[in-house]
VEXDREN-921005 format. One record per atom (N, C-alpha, C): y, z negated, x. Coordinates in steps of 0.001 Angstrom, whole numbers, plus 500000, padded with zeros to 6 digits. Atoms other than C-alpha are relative to their C-alpha. Example, Ala and Ser with C-alpha at 12.3 -4.5 7.8 and 13.67 -1.06 7.14 Angstrom:
// VEXDREN-921005
498810500000500890;495500492200512300;501200500000500900;498810500060499180;498940492860513670;501090499270499230;
***
This chain:
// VEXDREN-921005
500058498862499115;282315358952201181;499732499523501417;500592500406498418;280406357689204442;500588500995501191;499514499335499036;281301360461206162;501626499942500889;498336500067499928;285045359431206530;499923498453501526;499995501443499368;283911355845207770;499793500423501671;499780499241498542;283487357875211095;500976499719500444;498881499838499100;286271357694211896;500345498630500365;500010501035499626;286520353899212015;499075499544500906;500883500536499190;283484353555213587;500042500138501330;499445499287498494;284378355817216687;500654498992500396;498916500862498943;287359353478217399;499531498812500008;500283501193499977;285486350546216879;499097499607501073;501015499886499039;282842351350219080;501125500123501764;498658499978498479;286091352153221829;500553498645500175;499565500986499484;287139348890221044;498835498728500798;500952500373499496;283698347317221902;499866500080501555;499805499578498733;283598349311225113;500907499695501149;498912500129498887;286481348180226853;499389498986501175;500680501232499102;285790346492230192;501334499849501169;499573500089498498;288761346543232472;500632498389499566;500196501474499876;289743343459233934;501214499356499698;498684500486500596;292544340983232519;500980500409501207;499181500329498841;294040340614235943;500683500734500435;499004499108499462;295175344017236425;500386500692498555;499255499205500832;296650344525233381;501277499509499417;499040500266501044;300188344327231612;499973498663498916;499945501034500802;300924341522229165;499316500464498943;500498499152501162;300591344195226578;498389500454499879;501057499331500076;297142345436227766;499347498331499971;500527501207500330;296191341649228200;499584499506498797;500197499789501383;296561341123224490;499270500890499114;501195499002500509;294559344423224053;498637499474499951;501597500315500235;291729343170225190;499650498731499767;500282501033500676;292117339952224009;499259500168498360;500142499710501299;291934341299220528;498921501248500078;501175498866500099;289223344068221582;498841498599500155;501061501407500569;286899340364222136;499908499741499073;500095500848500928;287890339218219234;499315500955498855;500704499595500934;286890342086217140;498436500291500690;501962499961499973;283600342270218938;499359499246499365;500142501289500160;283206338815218166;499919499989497883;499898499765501609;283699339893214379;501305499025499571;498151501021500515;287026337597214480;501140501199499782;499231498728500581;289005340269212589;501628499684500063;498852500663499985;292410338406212073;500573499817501189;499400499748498752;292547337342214952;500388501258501364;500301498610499017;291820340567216961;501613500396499468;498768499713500381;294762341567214734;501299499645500409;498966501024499404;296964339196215697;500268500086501694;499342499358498283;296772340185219729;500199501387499933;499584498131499690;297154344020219047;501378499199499605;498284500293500124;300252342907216885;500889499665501049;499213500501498912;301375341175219996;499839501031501316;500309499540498786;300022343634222438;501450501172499791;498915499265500422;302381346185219944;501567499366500638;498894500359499612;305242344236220179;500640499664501341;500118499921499011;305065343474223695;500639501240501190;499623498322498935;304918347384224697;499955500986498166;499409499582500801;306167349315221789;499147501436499902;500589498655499832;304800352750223260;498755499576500650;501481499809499674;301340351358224020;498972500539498716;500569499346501126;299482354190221974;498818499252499562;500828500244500029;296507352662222641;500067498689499020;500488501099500937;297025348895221207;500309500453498602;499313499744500821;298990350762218373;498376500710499145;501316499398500454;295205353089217368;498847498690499944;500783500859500649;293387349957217429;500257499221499333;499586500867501078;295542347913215533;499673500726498726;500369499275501013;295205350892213074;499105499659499575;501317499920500080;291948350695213251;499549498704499241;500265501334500591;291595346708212745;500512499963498185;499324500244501642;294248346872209663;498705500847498904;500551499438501342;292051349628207696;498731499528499839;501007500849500329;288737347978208851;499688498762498757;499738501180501262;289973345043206358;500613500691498934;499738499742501273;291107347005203741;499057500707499077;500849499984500628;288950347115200943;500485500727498689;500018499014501096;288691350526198656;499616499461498512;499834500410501200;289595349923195059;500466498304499243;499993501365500554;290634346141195047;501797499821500041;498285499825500173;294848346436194222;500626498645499973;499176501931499744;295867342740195290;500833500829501140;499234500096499216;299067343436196984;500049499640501634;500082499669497954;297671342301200754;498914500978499933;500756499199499602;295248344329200322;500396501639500038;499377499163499636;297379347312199983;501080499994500772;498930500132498878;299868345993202376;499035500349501419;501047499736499134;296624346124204945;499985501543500060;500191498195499672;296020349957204080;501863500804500323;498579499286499555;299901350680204527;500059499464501181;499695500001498644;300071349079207588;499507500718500653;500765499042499385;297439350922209074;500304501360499898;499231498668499919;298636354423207937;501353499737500729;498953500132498661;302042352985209744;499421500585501540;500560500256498138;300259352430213029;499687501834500380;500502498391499588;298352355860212265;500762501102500327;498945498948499935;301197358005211580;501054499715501725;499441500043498332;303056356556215004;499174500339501134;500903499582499003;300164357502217067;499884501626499958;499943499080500229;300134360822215429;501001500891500325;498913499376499615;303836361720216031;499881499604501267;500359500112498543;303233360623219596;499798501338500906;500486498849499096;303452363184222481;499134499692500787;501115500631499141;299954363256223418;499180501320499613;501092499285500069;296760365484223889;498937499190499989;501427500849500006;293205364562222565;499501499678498600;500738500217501926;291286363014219661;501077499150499359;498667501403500458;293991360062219008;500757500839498850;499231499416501386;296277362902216600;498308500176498952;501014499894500913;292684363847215075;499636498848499196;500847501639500522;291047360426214748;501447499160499077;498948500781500832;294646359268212932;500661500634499080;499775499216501603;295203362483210548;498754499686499167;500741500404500534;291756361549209630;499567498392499359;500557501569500339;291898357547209458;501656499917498615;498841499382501476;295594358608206824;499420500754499270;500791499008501649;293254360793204653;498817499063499442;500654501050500912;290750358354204032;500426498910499770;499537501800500599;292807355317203569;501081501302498549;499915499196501199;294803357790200652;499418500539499509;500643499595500661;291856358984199564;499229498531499318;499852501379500232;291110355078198685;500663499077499051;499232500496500706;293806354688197517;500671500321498628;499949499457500642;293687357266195350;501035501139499604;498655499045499875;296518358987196350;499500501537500688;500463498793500274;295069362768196186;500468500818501001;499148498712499291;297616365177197664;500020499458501055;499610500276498747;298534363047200363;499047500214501011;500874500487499612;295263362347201427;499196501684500461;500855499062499881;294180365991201059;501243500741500882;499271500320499281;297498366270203319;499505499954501376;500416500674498723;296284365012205922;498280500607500742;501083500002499371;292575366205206026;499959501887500301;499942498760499577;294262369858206042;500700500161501516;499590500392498516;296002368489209545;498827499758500664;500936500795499500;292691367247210418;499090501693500308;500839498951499865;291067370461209803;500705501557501061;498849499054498546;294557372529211963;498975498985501337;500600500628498990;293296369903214340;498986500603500722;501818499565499716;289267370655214585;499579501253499373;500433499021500832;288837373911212952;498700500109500007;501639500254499654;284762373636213635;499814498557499674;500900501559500894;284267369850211949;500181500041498787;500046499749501626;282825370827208452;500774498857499277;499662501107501108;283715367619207311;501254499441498988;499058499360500680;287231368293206754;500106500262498534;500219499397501342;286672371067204433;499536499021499301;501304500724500992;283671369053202935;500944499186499328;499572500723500738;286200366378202036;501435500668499354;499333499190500634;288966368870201132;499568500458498309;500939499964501231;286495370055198275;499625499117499439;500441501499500781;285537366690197299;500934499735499067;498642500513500425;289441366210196610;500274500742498759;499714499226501108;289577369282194585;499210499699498789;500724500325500914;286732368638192699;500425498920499097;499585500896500560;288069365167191721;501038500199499378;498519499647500535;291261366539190663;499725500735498814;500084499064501242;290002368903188518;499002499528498884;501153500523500633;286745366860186830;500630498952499350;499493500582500950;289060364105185652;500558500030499184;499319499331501095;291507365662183542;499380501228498935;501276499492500524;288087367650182572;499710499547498760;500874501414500661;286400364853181016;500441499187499250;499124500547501161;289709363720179390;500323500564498779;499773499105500949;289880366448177490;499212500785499201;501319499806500382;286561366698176764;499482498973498800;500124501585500458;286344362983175519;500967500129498625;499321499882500718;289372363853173157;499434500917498921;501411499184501176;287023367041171410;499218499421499452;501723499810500821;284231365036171187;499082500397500358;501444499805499360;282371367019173182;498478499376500786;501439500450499988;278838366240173657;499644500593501548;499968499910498757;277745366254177787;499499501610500746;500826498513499795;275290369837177282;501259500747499098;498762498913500798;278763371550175124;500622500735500883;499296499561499390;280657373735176793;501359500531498993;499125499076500723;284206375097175750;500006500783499338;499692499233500307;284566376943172846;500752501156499528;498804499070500133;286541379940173053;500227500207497940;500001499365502054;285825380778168472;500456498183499764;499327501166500158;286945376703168122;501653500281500625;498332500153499982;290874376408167957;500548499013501312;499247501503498806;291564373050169605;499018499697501227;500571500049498987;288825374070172294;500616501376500834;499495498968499597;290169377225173361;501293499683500250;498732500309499186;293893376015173613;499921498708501062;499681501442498807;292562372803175944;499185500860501221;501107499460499296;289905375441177683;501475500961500851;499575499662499205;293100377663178482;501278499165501050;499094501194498988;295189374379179591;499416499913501300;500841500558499046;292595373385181782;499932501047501203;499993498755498976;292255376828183512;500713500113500501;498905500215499526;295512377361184079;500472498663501321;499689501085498417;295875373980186053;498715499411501151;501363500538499171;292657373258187277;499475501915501498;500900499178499375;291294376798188177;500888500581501985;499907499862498145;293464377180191891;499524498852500769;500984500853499139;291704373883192762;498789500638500522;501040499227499820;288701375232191830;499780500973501003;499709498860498780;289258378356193982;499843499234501682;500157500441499153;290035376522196440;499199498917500993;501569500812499908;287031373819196371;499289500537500405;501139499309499499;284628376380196393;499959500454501521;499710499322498798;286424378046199589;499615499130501163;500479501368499583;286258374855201541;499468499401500168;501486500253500418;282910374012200809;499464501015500526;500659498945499460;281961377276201836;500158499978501416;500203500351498413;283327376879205371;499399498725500667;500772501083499615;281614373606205684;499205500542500403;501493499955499867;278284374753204850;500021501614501040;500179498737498712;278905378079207373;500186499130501103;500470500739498794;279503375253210033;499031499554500147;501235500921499808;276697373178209133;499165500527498789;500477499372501280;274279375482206869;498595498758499512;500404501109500693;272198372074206490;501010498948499431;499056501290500122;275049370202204999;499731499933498111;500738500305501217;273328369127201549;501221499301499555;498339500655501143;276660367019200118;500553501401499832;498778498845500551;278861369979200555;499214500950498995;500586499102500662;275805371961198499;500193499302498756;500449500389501047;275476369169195862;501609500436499311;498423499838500315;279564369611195507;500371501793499537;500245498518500103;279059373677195145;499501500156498670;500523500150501330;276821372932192278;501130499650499000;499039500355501171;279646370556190546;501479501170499504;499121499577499515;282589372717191829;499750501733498768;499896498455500834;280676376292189930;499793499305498567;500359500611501407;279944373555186910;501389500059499352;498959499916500235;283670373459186922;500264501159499100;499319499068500227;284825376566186879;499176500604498612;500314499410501613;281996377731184126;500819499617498812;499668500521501078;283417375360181664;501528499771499378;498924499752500032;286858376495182127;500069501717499638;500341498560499955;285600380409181538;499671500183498752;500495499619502034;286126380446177442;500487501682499951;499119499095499890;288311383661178360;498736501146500424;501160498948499410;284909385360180227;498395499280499807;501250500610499754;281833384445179156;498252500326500532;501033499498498901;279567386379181133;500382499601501196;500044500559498564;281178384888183922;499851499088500449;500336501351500193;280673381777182886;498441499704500017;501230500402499360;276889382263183187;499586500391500826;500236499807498638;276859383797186510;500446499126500637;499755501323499181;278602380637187346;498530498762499944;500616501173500232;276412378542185858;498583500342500557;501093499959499437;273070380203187432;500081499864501717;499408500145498546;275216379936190728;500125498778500180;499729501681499761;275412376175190232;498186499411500158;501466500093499367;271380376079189898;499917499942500913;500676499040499083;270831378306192637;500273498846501115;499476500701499176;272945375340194539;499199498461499900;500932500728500382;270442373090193111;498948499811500588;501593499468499123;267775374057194294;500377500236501271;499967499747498399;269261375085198118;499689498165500176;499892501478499396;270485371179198201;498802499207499986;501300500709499573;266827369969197265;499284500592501086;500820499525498623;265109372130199572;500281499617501393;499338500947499075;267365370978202128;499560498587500473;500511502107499963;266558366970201610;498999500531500279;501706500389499895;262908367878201632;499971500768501397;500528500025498614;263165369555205076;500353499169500906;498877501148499134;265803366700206471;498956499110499873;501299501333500036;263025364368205145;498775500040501218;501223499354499305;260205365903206590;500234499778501235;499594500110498448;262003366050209832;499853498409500475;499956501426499919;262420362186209632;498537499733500389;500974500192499744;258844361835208764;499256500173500948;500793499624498919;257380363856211535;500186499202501216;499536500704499255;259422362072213780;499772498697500219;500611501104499522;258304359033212988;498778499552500149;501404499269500035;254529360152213207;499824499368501714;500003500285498619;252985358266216800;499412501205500216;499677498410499730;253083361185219111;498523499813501240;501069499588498843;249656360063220847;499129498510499512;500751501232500027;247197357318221069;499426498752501150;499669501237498792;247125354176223112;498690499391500190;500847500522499584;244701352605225050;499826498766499537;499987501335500330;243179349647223869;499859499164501135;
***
């Protein structure tokens, strides 16, 4: 999910930026920007190693405390469960969550309900993660991306325990639930039952994305999966199950049309805009 990595990048780019001068600063801010060199420098550890000290130093410096965040989740690497490597993503939600309870105004609560939803969304930890990107979205009510990854969450929640129970039928990838089958109809109304207020709520979520950003082609391709859902949970209505499913096309087709004008735009753009003297 690229879109998340935003949020690292922002503070990374703040830590790049820094320019004030050692001489007038604190011990604590000294160590800041010791460790804002070092991650320019791509010396990661170490950079780490002067926030830690810039932390300990000054306790309530928010600031070394959001880039230490920042450093810890930079090094933690999605899907690899070696014990430092989830000690790395817990530290960093530490740091985040103390910057967050912090009495402060600005992006710093945003940029750290959002850098705790994608390190638990990583980690695979679901609720928490979708936790956090509904703080993110109290936060910014106007940054689709939120939602967008709100719906992502649902979707995932509801498509795996899908596919498990799909895999257990037998079913074949073009099958859908059959309500006149026995042992498809009692897993079709399991599934509904726990899946379908995700669902609901996927679609909803997705929908205020793409009303912020009515070019936002992920949150369309996710609209498609999201009405693929809910058809194949609809043994109970099955006329509604193919107004879903021509509603998952229809999302098909917006999201290509989409790419091919986002493309286009690229292309034109990179089109020379005149001709040069020889």
């Amino acid at each position: 999910m690229n879109w998340t990595l935003r949020v690292f990048a922002t503070l990374a780019l703040a830590l790049a930026s820094s320019t004030t001068l050692l001489s007038a600063q604190s011990d604590s801010d000294r160590e800041l920007n010791l460790g804002t060199q070092s991650y320019k420098n791509a010396k990661y550890e170490k950079a780490i190693w002067h926030f830690e000290k810039a932390v300990a130093l000054d306790p309530e410096n928010i600031t070394a405390r959001m880039y230490l965040a920042t450093a810890y989740g930079s090094q933690y690497i999605p899907g690899v469960e070696q014990s430092e490597n989830t000690v790395l993503g817990e530290k960093a939600i530490e740091q985040y969550q103390y910057v967050l309870n912090a009495p402060q105004v600005g992006d710093r609560r945003l940029n750290s309900a959002k850098g705790i939803a994608y390190l638990y969304l990583n980690m695979k930890k679901f609720e928490d993660s979708k936790k956090y990107y509904l703080l993110a979205s109290d936060l910014d009510p106007k940054d689709p991306e939120n939602y967008y990854s709100i719906g992502v969450l649902d979707w995932t929640q509801t498509y795996q325990p899908r596919m498990e129970a799909r895999a257990k039928l037998d079913l074949r990838p073009e099958d859908h639930l059959n309500p006149n089958i026995e042992a498809q109809r009692m897993a079709c109304d399991d599934l509904r039952g726990r899946n379908m207020p995700m669902i609901q709520d996927g679609i909803e979520q997705l929908t205020k994305a793409i009303e912020l950003r009515p070019d936002y082609d992920d949150a369309m391709a996710y609209m498609n999966l999201m009405y693929r859902e809910r058809a194949d949970v609809e043994c109970n209505d099955l006329a509604a199950r193919e107004q879903d499913l021509k509603a998952a096309d229809n999302w098909v087709d917006k999201t290509i049309a989409v790419k091919k004008t986002k493309d286009k735009k690229v292309r034109d753009l990179s089109k020379p805009t005149g001709s040069h003297p020889e």
